[in-house]
Steps between C-alpha positions, in 0.01 A plus 500: 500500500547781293691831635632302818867599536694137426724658838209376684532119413655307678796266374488281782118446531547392088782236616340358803145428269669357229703276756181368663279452155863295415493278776129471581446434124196758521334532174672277291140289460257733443509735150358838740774543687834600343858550618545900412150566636520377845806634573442866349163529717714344828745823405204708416309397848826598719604829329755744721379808550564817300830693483508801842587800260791656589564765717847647475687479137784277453839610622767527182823353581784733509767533297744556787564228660534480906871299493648640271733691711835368548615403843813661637810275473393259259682529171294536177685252280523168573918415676654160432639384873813412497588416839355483849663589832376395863639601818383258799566663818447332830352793681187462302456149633170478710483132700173333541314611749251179514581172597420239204208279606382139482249294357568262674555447918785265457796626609708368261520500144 
């Protein structure tokens, strides 16, 4: 159809026709009926509707980017480690405050 926006076809509509003229063998018979016109006037039969205009413009993305401030503490260059120290205190030490439960109801293991 002349002056329809191609936006408005559907790609899917196109795929599902062919699929069924493929594996119905529609139209391979008869000379009326050909491949390219059945499935453009299955698209043209089922076209979306046209494009809402817009109402507010499109935001331009800044520049300035949100993260690009640099947390306190962490250094800026990148620090080979050499070494790593841990200190393992037993005040820390919470126990378990839950008993561990069975599957089972055997008593035993």
């Amino acid at each position: 159809m002349p002056g329809t926006d191609p936006d408005r076809a559907s790609y899917q509509i196109a795929v599902e026709t062919a699929q069924n003229l493929v594996t119905t063998a529609a139209g391979i018979t008869g000379p009326g009926s050909d491949l390219a016109g059945d499935i453009g006037r299955a698209v043209l039969s089922s076209l979306h509707g046209p494009r809402r205009p817009r109402i507010c413009a499109r935001k331009v993305k800044s520049p300035l980017s949100r993260w690009n401030k640099h947390p306190e503490g962490k250094p800026r260059t990148t620090h080979r480690i050499t070494s790593i120290t841990a200190h393992v205190s037993a005040e820390h030490h919470k126990p378990a405050t839950r008993r561990r439960k069975s599957v089972t109801t055997a008593s035993g293991p």
